[in-house]
Each structure stands twice: as structure tokens, then as C-alpha cells.
VEXLUM-283652 format. One line per 4 residues: for each residue x, y, z negated of C-alpha. Coordinates in steps of 0.25 Angstrom, whole numbers, plus 5000, padded with zeros to 4 digits. Last residue first. Layout:
BEGIN
X Y Z  ...
END
This chain:
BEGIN
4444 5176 4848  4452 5165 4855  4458 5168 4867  4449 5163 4879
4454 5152 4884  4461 5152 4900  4457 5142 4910  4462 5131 4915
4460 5126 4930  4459 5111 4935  4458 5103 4948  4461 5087 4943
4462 5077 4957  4462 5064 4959  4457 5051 4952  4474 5047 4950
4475 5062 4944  4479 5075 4953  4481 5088 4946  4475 5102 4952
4477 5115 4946  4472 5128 4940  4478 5138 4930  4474 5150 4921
4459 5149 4926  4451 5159 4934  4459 5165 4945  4463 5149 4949
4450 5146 4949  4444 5156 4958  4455 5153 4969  4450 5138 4967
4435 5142 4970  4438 5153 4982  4437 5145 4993  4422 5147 4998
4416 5160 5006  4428 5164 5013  4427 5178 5018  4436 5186 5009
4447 5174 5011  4448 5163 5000  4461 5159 4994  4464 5146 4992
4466 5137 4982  4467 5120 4986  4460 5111 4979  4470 5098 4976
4465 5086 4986  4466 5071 4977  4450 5069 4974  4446 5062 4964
4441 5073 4957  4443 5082 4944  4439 5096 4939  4446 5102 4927
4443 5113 4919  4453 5119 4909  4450 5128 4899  4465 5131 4891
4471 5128 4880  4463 5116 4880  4448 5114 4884  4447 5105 4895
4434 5105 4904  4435 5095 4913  4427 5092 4927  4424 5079 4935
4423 5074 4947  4423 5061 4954  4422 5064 4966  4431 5069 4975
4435 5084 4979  4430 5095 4988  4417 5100 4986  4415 5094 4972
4428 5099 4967  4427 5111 4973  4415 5114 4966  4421 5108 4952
4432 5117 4953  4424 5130 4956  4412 5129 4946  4423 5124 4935
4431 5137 4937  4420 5144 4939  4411 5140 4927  4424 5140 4919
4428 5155 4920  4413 5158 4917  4414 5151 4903  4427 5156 4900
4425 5163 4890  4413 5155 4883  4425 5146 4880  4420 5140 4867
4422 5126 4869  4406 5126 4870  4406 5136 4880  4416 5129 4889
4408 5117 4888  4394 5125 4893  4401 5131 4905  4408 5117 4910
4395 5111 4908  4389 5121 4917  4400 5122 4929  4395 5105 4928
4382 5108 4931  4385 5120 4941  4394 5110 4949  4384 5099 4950
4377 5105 4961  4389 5102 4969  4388 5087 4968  4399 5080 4966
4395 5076 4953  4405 5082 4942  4409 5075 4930  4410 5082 4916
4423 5084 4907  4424 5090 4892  4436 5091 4884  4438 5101 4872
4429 5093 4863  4438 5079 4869  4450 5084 4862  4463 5087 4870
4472 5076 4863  4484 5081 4855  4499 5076 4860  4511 5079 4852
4523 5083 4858  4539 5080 4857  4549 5084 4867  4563 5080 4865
4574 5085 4872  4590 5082 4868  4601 5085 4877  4614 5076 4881
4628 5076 4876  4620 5076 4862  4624 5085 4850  4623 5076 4837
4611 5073 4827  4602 5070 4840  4592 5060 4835  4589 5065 4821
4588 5081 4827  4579 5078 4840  4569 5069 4831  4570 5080 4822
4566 5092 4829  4556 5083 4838  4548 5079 4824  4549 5094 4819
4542 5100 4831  4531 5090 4830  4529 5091 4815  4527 5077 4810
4515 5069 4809  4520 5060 4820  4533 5056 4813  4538 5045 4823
4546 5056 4831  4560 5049 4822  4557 5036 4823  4552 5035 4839
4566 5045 4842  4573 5036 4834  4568 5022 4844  4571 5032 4856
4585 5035 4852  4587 5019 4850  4582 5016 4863  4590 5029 4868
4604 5022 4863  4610 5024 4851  4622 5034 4844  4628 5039 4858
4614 5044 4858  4603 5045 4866  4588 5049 4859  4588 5062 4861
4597 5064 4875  4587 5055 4881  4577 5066 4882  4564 5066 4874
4549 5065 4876  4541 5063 4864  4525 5060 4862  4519 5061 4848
4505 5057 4848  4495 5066 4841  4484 5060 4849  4485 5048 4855
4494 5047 4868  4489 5040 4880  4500 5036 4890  4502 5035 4905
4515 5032 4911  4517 5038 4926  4530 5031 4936  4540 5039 4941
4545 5034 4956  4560 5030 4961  4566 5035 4973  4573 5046 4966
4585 5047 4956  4584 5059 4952  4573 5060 4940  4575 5046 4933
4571 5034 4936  4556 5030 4931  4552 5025 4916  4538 5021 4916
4533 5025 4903  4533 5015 4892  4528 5023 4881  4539 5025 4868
4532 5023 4855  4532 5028 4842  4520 5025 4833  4519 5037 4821
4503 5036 4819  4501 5049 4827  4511 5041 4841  4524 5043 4844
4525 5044 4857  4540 5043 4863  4542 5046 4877  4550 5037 4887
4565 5041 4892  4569 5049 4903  4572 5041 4918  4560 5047 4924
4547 5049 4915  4533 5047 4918  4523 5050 4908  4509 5051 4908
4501 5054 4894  4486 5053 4889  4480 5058 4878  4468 5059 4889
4464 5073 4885  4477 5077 4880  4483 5074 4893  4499 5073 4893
4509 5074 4904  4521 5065 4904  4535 5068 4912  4549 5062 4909
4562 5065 4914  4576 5062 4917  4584 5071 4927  4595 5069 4937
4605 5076 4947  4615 5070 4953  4625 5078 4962  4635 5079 4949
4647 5075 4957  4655 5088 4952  4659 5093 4967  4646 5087 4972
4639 5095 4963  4647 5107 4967  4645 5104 4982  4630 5105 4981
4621 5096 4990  4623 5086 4978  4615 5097 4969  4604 5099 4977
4603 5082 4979  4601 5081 4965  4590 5094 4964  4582 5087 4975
4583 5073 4969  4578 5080 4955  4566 5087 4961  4564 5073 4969
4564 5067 4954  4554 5079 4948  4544 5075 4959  4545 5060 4955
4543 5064 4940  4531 5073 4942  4524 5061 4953  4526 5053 4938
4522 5063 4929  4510 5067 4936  4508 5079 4942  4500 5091 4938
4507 5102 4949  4511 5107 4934  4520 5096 4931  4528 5098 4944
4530 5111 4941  4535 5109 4926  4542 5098 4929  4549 5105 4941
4553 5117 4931  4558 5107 4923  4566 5100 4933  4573 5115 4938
4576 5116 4922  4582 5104 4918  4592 5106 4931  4595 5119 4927
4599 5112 4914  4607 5102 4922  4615 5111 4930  4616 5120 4918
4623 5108 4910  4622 5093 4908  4618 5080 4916  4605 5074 4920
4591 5081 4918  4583 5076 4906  4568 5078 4906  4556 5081 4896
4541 5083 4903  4528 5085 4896  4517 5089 4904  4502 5094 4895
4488 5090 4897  4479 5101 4894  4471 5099 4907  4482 5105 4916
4497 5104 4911  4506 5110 4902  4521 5107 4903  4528 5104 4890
4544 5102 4894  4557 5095 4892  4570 5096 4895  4585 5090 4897
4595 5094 4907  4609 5094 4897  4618 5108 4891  4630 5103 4892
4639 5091 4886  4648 5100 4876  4636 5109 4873  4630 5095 4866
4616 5094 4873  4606 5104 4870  4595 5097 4858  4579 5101 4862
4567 5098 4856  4550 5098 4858  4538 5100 4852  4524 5100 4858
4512 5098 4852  4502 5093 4864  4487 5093 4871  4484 5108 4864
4495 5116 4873  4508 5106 4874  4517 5118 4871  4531 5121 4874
4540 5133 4872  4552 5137 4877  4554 5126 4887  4567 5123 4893
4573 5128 4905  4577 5142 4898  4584 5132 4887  4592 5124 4898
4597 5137 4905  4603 5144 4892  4608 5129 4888  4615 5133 4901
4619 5143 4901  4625 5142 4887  4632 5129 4893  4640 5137 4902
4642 5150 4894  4649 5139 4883  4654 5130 4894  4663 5145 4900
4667 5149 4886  4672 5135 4881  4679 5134 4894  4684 5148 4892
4689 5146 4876  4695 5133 4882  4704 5140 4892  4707 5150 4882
4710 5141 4872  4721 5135 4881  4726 5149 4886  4726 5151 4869
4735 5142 4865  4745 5143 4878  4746 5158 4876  4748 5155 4859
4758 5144 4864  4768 5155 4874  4765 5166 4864  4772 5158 4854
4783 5155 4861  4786 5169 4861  4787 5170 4849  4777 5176 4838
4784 5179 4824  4787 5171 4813  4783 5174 4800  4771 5165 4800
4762 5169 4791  4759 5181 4799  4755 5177 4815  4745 5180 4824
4740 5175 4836  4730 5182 4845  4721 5177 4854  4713 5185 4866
4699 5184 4873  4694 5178 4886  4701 5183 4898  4697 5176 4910
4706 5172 4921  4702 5158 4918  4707 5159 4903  4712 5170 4896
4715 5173 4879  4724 5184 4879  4735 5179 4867  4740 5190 4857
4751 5185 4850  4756 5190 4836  4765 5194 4825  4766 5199 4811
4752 5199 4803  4755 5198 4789  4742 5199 4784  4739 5213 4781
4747 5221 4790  4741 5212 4801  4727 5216 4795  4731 5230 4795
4735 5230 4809  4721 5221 4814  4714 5233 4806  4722 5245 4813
4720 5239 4827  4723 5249 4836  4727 5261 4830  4737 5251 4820
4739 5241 4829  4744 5252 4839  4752 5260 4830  4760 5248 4825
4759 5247 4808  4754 5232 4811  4766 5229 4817  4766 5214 4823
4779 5208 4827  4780 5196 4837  4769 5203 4845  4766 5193 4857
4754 5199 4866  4750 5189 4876  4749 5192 4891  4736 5201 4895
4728 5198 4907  4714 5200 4903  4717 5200 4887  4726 5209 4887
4721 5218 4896  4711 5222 4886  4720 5230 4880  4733 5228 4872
4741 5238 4863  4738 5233 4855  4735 5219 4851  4720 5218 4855
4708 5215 4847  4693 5220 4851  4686 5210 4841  4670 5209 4839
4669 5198 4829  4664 5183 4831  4676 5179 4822  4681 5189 4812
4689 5203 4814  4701 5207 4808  4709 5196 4806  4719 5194 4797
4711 5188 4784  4707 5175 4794  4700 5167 4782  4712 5158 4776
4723 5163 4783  4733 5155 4793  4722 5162 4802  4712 5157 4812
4701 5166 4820  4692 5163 4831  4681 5172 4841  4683 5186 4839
4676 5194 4849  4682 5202 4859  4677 5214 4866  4688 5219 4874
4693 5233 4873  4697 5242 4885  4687 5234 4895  4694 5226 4906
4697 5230 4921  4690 5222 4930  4684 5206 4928  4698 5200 4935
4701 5195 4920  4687 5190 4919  4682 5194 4906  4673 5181 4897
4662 5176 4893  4654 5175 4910  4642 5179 4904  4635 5174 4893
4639 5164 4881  4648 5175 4875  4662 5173 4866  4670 5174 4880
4662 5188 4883  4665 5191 4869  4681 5191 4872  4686 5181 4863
4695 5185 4852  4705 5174 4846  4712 5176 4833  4725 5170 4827
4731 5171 4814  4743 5161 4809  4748 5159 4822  4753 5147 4830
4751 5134 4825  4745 5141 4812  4735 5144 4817  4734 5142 4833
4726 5130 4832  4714 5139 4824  4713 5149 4834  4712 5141 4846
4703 5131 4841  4695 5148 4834  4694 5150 4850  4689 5136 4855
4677 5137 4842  4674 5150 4850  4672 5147 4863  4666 5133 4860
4668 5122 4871  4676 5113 4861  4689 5107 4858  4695 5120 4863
4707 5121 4855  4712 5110 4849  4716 5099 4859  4723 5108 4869
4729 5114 4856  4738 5103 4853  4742 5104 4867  4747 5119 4865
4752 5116 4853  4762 5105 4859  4767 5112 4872  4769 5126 4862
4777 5116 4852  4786 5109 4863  4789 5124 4869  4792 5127 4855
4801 5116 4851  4809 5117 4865  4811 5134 4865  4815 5128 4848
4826 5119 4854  4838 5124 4844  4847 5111 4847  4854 5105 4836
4866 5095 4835  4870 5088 4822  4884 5080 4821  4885 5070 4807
4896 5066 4802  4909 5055 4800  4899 5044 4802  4908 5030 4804
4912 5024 4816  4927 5023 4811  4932 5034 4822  4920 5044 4816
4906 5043 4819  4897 5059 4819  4883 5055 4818  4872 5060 4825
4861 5070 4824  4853 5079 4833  4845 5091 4830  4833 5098 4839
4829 5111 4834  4816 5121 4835  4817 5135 4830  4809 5143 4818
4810 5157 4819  4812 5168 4810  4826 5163 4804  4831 5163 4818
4848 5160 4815  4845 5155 4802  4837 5144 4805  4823 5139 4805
4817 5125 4809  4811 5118 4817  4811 5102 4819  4818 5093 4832
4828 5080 4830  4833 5079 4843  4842 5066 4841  4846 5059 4827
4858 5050 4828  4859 5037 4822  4871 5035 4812  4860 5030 4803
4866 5036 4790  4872 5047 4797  4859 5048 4806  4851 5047 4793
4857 5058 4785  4857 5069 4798  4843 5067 4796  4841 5069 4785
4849 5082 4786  4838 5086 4796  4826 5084 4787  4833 5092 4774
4838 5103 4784  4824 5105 4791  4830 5119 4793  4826 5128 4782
4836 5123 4773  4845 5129 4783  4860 5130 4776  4860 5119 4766
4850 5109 4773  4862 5110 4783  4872 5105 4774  4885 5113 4771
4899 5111 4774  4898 5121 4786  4887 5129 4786  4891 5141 4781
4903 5142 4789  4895 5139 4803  4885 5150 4800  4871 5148 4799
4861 5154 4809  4856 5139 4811  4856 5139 4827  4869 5148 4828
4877 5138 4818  4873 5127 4827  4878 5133 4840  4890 5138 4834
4893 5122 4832  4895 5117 4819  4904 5108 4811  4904 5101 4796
4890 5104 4792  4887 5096 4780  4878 5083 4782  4884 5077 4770
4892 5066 4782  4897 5079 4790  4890 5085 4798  4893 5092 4811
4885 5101 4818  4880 5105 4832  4870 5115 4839  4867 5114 4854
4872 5124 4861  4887 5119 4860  4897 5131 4859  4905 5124 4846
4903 5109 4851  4907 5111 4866  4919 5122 4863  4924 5110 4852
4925 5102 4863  4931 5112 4872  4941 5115 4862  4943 5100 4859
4948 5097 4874  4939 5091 4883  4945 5083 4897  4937 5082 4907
4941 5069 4917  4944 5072 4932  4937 5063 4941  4946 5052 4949
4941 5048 4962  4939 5034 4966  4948 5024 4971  4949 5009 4975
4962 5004 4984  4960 4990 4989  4974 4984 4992  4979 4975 5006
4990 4967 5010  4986 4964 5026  4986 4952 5034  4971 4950 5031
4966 4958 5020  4977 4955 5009  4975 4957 4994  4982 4968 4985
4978 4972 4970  4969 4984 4970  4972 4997 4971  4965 5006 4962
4963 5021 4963  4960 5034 4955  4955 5046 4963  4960 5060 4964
4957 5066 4975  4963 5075 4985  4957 5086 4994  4960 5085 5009
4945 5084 5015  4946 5067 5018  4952 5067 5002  4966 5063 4998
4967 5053 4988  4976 5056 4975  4980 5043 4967  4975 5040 4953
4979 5026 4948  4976 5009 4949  4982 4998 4955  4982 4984 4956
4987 4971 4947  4988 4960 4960  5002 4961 4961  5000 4967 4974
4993 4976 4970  5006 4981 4959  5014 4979 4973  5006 4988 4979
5006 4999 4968  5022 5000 4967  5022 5002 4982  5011 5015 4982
5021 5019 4971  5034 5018 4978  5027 5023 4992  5024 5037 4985
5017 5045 4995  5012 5060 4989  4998 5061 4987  4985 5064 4994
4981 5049 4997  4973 5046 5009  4983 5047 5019  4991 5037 5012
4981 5026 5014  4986 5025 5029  4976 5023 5039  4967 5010 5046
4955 5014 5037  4954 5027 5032  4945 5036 5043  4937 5026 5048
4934 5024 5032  4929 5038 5030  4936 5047 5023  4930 5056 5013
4941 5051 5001  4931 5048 4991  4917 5046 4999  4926 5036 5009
4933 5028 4998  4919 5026 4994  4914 5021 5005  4926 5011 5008
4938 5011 5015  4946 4998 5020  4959 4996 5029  4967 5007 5024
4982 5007 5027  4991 5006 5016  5003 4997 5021  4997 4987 5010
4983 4988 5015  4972 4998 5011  4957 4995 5004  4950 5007 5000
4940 5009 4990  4932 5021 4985  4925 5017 4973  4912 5010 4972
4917 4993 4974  4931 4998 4972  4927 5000 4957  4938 5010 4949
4934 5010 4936  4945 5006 4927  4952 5018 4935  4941 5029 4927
4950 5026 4915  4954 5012 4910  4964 5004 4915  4968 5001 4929
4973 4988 4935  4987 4981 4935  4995 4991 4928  5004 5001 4932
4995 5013 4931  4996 5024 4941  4988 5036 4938  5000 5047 4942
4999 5042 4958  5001 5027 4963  5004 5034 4977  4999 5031 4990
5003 5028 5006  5006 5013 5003  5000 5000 5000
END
């Protein structure tokens, strides 16, 4: 091998020892393989990425060109023979680079072998990195100027070394501490807790890492800081603990960044649990103190505090007014009572820190006073009570928060401190914005559901009868329970609807789903039972026109893109019908997916009738079938939603069974039995509402009743006109004596003219005088005006301008044409 020198590393023996040399791999090295006249015959990747020479470029010359020293043949011959031997060679050579820089690389020959006729040796190499030395100046440089406080501690845990770092962190100097113990120097420090520490890792020889608490110090005696501390033992030559080494890191920014994450989550869970503008404002109040402050105060504008309008000011709403009119709406001190505040919850506030106006609290940032003055010429002209009252208490820094969600301003906090020395930071204002952003968004949800459900409870209670009244044929009472506010306002309702010949409609009715939409809904179907009921029908042919009513309205709403958008396309209702007769005592009832009456009869017998029970209101295709039952006098008959007798407690059969037990008081007052019933079985708010109507029937004696058939004959009309005449006398009705002769006169002529036989004429005696002729025939009478020279066709128009009312009903016989005439008042 020639053309190199063994170079300063040359080592005699056989294979190097130790140092990088040791390892040298030819498999990921650069490697070269050159014959004993030192030309190359192999060249591998990695002798290419050292030297930059590709393998067309190497193999076939001299070796010597690659090496940038000077020739030594002695040397290059000494190494051969050492291969030869079979021992190899390691040392440091100098290669010369493809862009003319050197390197220092350390190489290994191997031990020779023979490719072929040729002697051949594989060279390995890689390049030598320079190795830092540290001298102790530098080391004791690193430890001194380290940013991270260190200590050493000697087996009584008594400083025996310090950084600067450490002794600025504690504000104690280096020659005081030294010797002494740290619970010695900064009993304010945890010192008793970290020097247990210290304790165990020289009993354990474990090392503590990261140990975190707050503590004061010297150097900030005003401000508490955040600390990490690591512990580990110091072990001598002998593996035995000489001491203990202590570093500390101030990571207070770390701690309060940590502490504002942490307290605003908790307060995601404590403020706003419910939909209450106020009771979110005094969650807000009371998480704050002591977390925070040891008096705060939230005004709400009284727009905010009101269930009409839109609550609030619009930030874009124009320029503001010079004052706003608050209202104090929470209060929480680290004092028993509140003594610092000036004003109490629900009064009249107009608080601003000066010198702030209304701006503030449209697009103000928030005020941070580290340092209140009560002797400042502005708190004092401004607000000389709220200075004297700081004076007073103590009262030494604050933070003023505007309170603004959804571009709308909605009042303003302010955080107070005076037990606690320490001032506002910063940091501070950061976590009282987060506290109250959150309880803004709250106090605005609360705000918008309270203005939305006062709506619509507004809405359901104009839709629901004031007053009802059965007339002389029923004693009507009746009880309503509003849904949970949480749930929304529900769709129930009932109603009394008086109808021709003292019989009297009642209807109660459950509309699915919660809200205005449903409410609105309660009220269109009322409206429709109402109309319905006074085109006479019956319940069934009522219940089928209600249903189509219902299909309408569903497919209204699934033409809309909102509906669609929410999936609410379906709209249904339950519903029950029955009319009364108090003549009869009798009762139809059809009902449409609601549950069945309850009729308590004068003896106390409760009983729940079979009435056909059709689908209910919505669905369609399916027909509403009539129930007939005759009621004794005095019976009790009640008609309920199923929100009185469901529970998560029982099912409806059990509801319906305590219902029975609890109306089975017949003697009891009316209004009182439907007060309790309605109290025992809904002791808590419902998700659903509560209606229950409750009557008691009466029968129409047969004294105020009389009834006389009619031949079809027309001669017969001033016969019967007579009877009528002489009947009303008797009832005492001398009044009205005339207004009947015509009445009857006209509707028993048309009736012989143009209906069926039989017929027959009623006389009814109720609240009002009501005359009824009936047929068999199926046409209803048509009014019409007469002209000047028509000599007929004025008998129906007469009627009309005679009684209160008139009408037409259809029976399974045919045809009911009746009018009602006004009493006279009594003398």
C-alpha cells in the first residue's frame, strides 16, 4: 500500500482501542478497497458522500491523490506489513476533498487478502468531529448565570452553594443564606413542606421533579408567585449521598394561565344553570367572591330586566343616552350583608367609574384601577357616596367589566377588592372578561327565553277563556297548570260553548308540541270548535272537520322552508267534543285520541264511559264515531288532559284511578274539588300542561218545557200560535206575548208550507225564550230579502229582527228551525 502517511493517531497495535475509532463500521462508513501498489479497485456510497468523488472518478487511480499530506513511504510500509500480519491498522489521516478542503477522518485498514492475483486492503473511514472541551470557568459560568434557580444542600438541609438566579428569586442574599435552612429564611414559603421533601429524596435517593405550590418571597413581598422545584441527590466517588441539589423555576405567567383555564371551566357549570335573568347574575356574583374579588355588583340595563321589547340596546341602535338607566340585579361580599354597596338589588343604579360615560358599556374595554383614591376630584363630585363608602371599607382596587353579548350591550360588573391586600393585575382583568363574556351569554339566552315564553303564556292565556258559564243546564269549573317554563308553554285547552235549546258544548283539547307555534296553534283549533259547534253539529262530523282543519295547517307548515329546516312538518292535536241536553240529561261525545271522561255520579260512583276512541286530530283517513249517555241530575262530569294524570310516577290508568278518588266528593264545592284534584295530582312542575274542566249537569224541568204537535194543515196555525200565547203568559212572560205570536206564526207556517211532517213546536223556558219547530224534513230555510213589491218572503227576515238568535240544526228525523228571545229584566 503506498501514497499515505500513518499521520499523528497511529497506534501500534493490532486494532484500535476505544474513542470514536472502536466505532469504525465498514458496513455504514466510507470504504475503499486499494491493492498493495495503491490503486483503487472499490468505492462505495459513503466513501462518495465524504470525499464527493464519484466511483468513476477513483477506481483505477492512485490512492495518493486522495490524501492531503505529505508522502511518507516509511510509514505507508510499516502499516502493510502490520496488515500483512494479519493485526490492521487504525489512525487519523488527512483526505483531501472533490472542492479542495481537507478533512480529518479517522481510518482503519484492514488485514490484507488477495483478490485474484492482486494483495489487496480495505480502508474504512469517517470524519472526525471536534470534541468540546469545558474548563471550570465555563462550568462555574453555566451554574452561576443559570436561569433556573439552584442550590446546594448539605445533609442538614443548610445552603452550602447558590446561583444568583436563586438568591434573586428569594430577595435573600447569598451570605445570609448560606449555613442556614431555608425554613430559617422564608417561613412564609411552604419551608416546612419542601424541606420534607428534601428529607425523603436523601432517605430514598429518589428525586423529586416539578413540585408546584405559591408562595411569597422577599424580592415581590406583595405578590404571591407560582414555583416549580426539583430535588435530587448529590452521590460522592463511594455511591454515598454527600448532599442534596435543589433547582427552581418562577412559573407564576404558567400557574395563572392554568388558574384562569381552570376557573373559567368551573364557571361554565355554575353560572347560568338556569334561564333566569336574575338568579344568572347574582351565579356570577357569587363565584367570583372570594375566587376573584371580595365585592362584586352587576347592574343590568332595565330594558334587560324587562319582559317586553326587545331587553336590551343594540350597540349599532345610535348615539346612547348620557346616563343609562340600570338596575341593580346581584350583590355578594366577603361581608356579611353587603355594607359596601350603596344601593340594593332591584334599585335604580346609574354607576360608572368616572370619568366614563355611557360608551362604556357600548364599546368600552374594561377599567382596571390598581389603586382606588376616594379623595379624587371626580369620585368625590361624581360619586361622593360610593367615595365615602370606599373610605369606609377599605375599598383599594378595581375592575369594571361592560357586560355585551351579541352586539348588544347588556349592563356592566364591577370587581372590588379590600380584604385582600393585593391589587388587580393584569391577569386579573383577563379572567373577570372571560367570567363575565360567559355570563353575558347566559344573561342574553335567559333574557331572549324569558321575553319568548312571556309571549307566549301572554298568547296561550288571551286564547283561553275568561269566563265560563253553563247557563241554567250546567255548574262550570275549571283548572289550568302551565308547563315547566324549562319545557315551554304546551297546546292544551278547553271550553263551554252555548248552544240552541239550553244544551251547552263542551270541548278540552291537547295540541302537540311546546311554544308560540303550539299556542297559536290552541288557539286557530278553538276558534274552529267554536264555529263549528255553533253550525250545530255533532261531535263526530265536528271532530272530522277539526281533523281536515289539522291536515291543512300540517301541510302549511311543510310547505315552509323553516319547518323543513327543524323537521317539525307535523302538526297534531287531541280532542274530545260532548254536548249536553238538559231536557234529555242526555250527552254525546266523540273524542280523538284524548282520553275518556270521568262522571261521578250524586251517590259518589265513579265511572269512566266507553266512548269510541278515534285517532287522533291529524292523521286522517280515519272516521270519529258518537257516544251517547244520559246523566242524572247533579252528576259530575270531568274532562281532562293527559298532562293531569301522567307521570313519571304512574301510568295514565293509575292517574285516571286517583283522579276517580279524588273527584268522588259530589257534595263538595265545584271549584274547590277541581282546585284540589289538580293540586294532589301534580305536586311538581309537569313537562306538559295541566287542564281539567269539571261541571255539573242540572235538568231543565218539565214546568219550564211545553211541546204540542202541529197538523199539517194550515188552519192549525192560529191554534197552536194560541197555545203558545196562553203558555207564555203563564210562565209569566206577558212581555213577550206578541214577539212569540209572530215568531211562532211564521215558523210554524213555513214549516207546513214547506217541510215534512211530523211536526212539532217547543216552547223552552231558560235563560232565554226559545221556540223551536221541527220536521222531517232535511232543506234548511233560506233568508232573503224581499223587494217592495214582493207579497211573501219576508217571514225568516222578520224572525231574525225579532229574536236574539236563530238557527237551524239537523237531527237523525230531520230538521230543528229555532230562534230565542230576549227575557224581560226582572222588575
Amino acid at each position: 500500500m503506498s501514497g499515505g502517511s500513518g499521520g499523528s493517531g497511529d497506534r501500534s497495535g493490532g486494532r484500535a482501542s476505544g474513542g470514536a475509532e472502536s466505532l469504525l463500521d465498514a458496513s455504514t462508513d466510507a470504504a475503499a478497497v486499494v491493492t498493495a501498489g495503491g490503486v483503487v479497485v472499490g468505492w462505495t456510497r459513503g466513501a462518495e458522500a465524504l470525499l464527493g468523488r464519484s466511483a468513476g472518478e477513483v477506481v483505477g487511480g492512485s490512492a495518493a491523490r486522495l490524501v492531503a499530506m505529505p508522502a511518507d513511504p516509511a510509514r505507508v510500509a510499516g502499516v502493510a506489513e502490520r496488515c500483512r500480519a494479519g493485526m490492521g491498522w487504525s489512525g487519523r489521516i488527512r483526505a483531501r476533498h472533490r472542492d479542495g478542503r481537507s478533512i480529518d477522518v479517522d481510518l482503519r485498514v484492514s488485514a490484507s487478502f488477495r483478490v485474484g492475483q492482486d494483495e489487496c486492503f480495505l480502508l474504512s473511514a469517517r470524519e472526525r468531529r471536534q470534541h468540546w472541551t469545558v474548563d471550570q470557568s465555563v462550568v462555574d459560568g453555566f451554574l452561576t448565570r443559570s436561569p433556573i434557580g439552584m442550590a446546594v444542600m448539605d445533609l442538614d438541609l443548610r445552603y452550602t452553594w447558590l446561583n444568583d438566579t436563586l438568591e434573586r428569586l428569594g430577595g435573600v442574599p447569598r451570605e445570609q443564606r448560606l449555613g442556614r435552612r431555608l425554613s430559617e429564611l422564608l417561613p412564609g414559603l411552604q419551608a416546612e413542606t419542601l424541606e420534607g421533601l428534601m428529607r425523603k429524596v436523601l432517605e430514598t435517593g429518589v428525586p423529586v421533579t416539578d413540585y408546584e405550590y405559591m408562595g411569597w418571597s422577599w424580592a415581590d413581598p406583595h405578590r404571591q408567585h407560582a414555583y416549580s422545584t426539583s430535588f435530587f441527590p448529590l452521590v460522592g466517588s463511594d455511591d454515598c449521598v454527600t448532599g442534596l441539589c435543589y433547582m427552581v423555576l418562577d412559573v407564576t405567567e404558567r400557574w395563572n394561565a392554568r388558574r384562569l383555564l381552570s376557573m373559567v371551566n368551573e364557571a361554565g357549570t355554575s353560572v347560568g344553570t338556569t334561564l333566569d335573568v336574575v338568579r344568572t347574575a347574582q351565579e356570577l356574583a357569587d363565584f367570583a367572591v372570594p375566587r376573584l374579588a371580595d365585592f362584586v355588583i352587576v347592574d343590568l340595563l332595565e330594558p334587560v330586566l324587562s319582559t317586553e321589547g326587545h331587553g336590551a340596546w343594540l350597540t349599532d341602535a345610535g348615539p346612547a343616552p348620557a346616563r343609562p338607566v340600570m338596575r341593580r340585579a346581584a350583590l355578594r361580599s366577603v361581608r356579611e350583608g353587603c355594607p359596601e354597596a350603596v344601593a340594593r338589588i332591584g334599585d335604580r343604579v346609574g354607576f360608572l367609574p368616572p370619568p366614563h360615560d355611557m360608551g362604556l358599556l357600548i364599546g368600552g374595554e374594561p377599567i382596571l384601577i390598581p389603586v382606588l383614591d376616594p379623595s379624587d376630584g371626580l369620585w368625590m363630585a361624581q360619586e361622593p357616596a360610593r367615595a365615602e363608602r370606599i373610605r369606609e371599607f377599605g375599598l383599594h382596587s378595581l375592575i369594571s367589566v361592560p357586560m355585551r353579548a351579541r352586539d348588544t350591550a347588556l349592563g356592566l360588573t364591577t370587581f372590588i377588592r379590600s380584604l385582600n391586600p393585593v391589587s388587580f393585575q393584569s391577569d386579573d382583568v383577563l379572567l373577570a372578561r372571560e367570567l363575565v363574556a360567559r355570563a353575558a351569554l347566559c344573561v342574553d339566552n335567559a333574557r331572549r327565553y324569558t321575553r319568548e315564553h312571556t309571549a307566549a303564556v301572554t298568547l296561550q292565556r288571551s286564547l283561553l277563556p275568561d269566563v265560563l258559564t253553563g247557563g241554567s243546564a250546567l255548574e262550570v269549573a275549571s283548572g289550568y297548570l302551565p308547563a315547566d317554563p324549562t319545557d315551554g308553554v304546551g297546546g292544551d285547552w278547553f271550553d263551554v260553548i252555548p248552544l240552541s235549546g239550553a244544551r251547552v258544548g263542551l270541548v278540552v283539547g291537547d295540541v302537540v308540541g311546546h311554544g308560540i307555534t303550539a299556542a297559536a296553534t290552541m288557539g286557530r283549533l278553538r276558534t274552529a270548535v267554536q264555529t263549528l259547534a255553533d253550525m250545530e253539529m255533532p261531535p263526530d262530523e265536528l271532530l272530522a272537520h277539526l281533523d281536515d282543519l289539522v291536515l291543512r295547517l300540517s301541510a302549511e307548515r311543510g310547505d315552509d322552508e323553516a319547518a323543513r329546516a327543524t323537521a317539525a312538518t307535523f302538526l297534531g292535536a287531541t280532542c274530545l267534543y260532548a254536548v249536553y241536553d238538559p231536557v234529555t240529561r242526555r250527552c254525546s261525545l266523540a273524542r280523538a285520541g284524548h282520553p275518556p271522561p270521568v262522571v261521578v255520579s250524586s251517590d259518589g260512583q265513579v265511572t269512566f264511559p266507553e266512548v269510541c276512541a278515534g285517532p287522533p286530530l291529524g292523521l286522517g283517513g280515519m272516521g270519529f264515531e258518537t257516544t251517547e249517555i244520559e246523566l242524572a241530575e247533579n252528576s259530575l262530569l270531568g274532562l281532562y288532559t293527559d298532562g293531569l294524570v301522567e307521570g313519571t310516577d304512574r301510568d295514565m290508568e293509575q292517574g285516571m284511578t286517583r283522579l276517580g278518588e279524588l273527584l268522588a266528593h259530589p257534595e263538595a264545592d265545584l271549584r274547590t274539588l277541581c282546585e284540589t284534584a289538580v293540586r294532589q295530582l301534580v305536586s311538581v312542575p309537569r313537562p306538559d300542561d295541566v287542564a281539567l274542566l269539571l261541571v255539573r249537569t242540572h235538568a231543565l224541568g218539565a214546568d219550564r218545557v211545553a211541546s204540542w204537535e202541529v197538523p199539517v194543515d194550515p188552519a192549525a196555525v192560529a191554534d197552536v200560535r194560541a197555545r203558545a200565547t196562553r203558555q207564555v203568559e203563564a210562565w209569566g212572560l206577558a212581555d213577550l206575548v206578541m214577539t212569540t205570536e209572530l215568531v211562532v206564526s211564521e215558523l210554524v207556517t213555513n214549516a207546513i208550507r214547506y217541510a215534512a211532517p211530523p211536526i212539532r213546536l217547543r216552547l223552552l223556558r231558560d235563560a232565554r225564550l226559545t221556540c223551536e219547530v221541527s220536521d222531517a224534513s232535511s232543506t234548511a230555510p233560506r233568508l232573503r230579502h224581499a223587494r217592495s213589491t214582493d207579497e211573501g218572503g219576508r217571514g225568516l227576515f222578520l224572525v231574525a229582527q225579532l229574536a236574539h238568535r236563530w238557527g237551524a240544526r239537523y237531527t237523525a228525523e230531520g230538521k230543528i228551525i229555532w230562534a230565542e228571545l230576549e227575557l224581560p229584566p226582572p222588575p
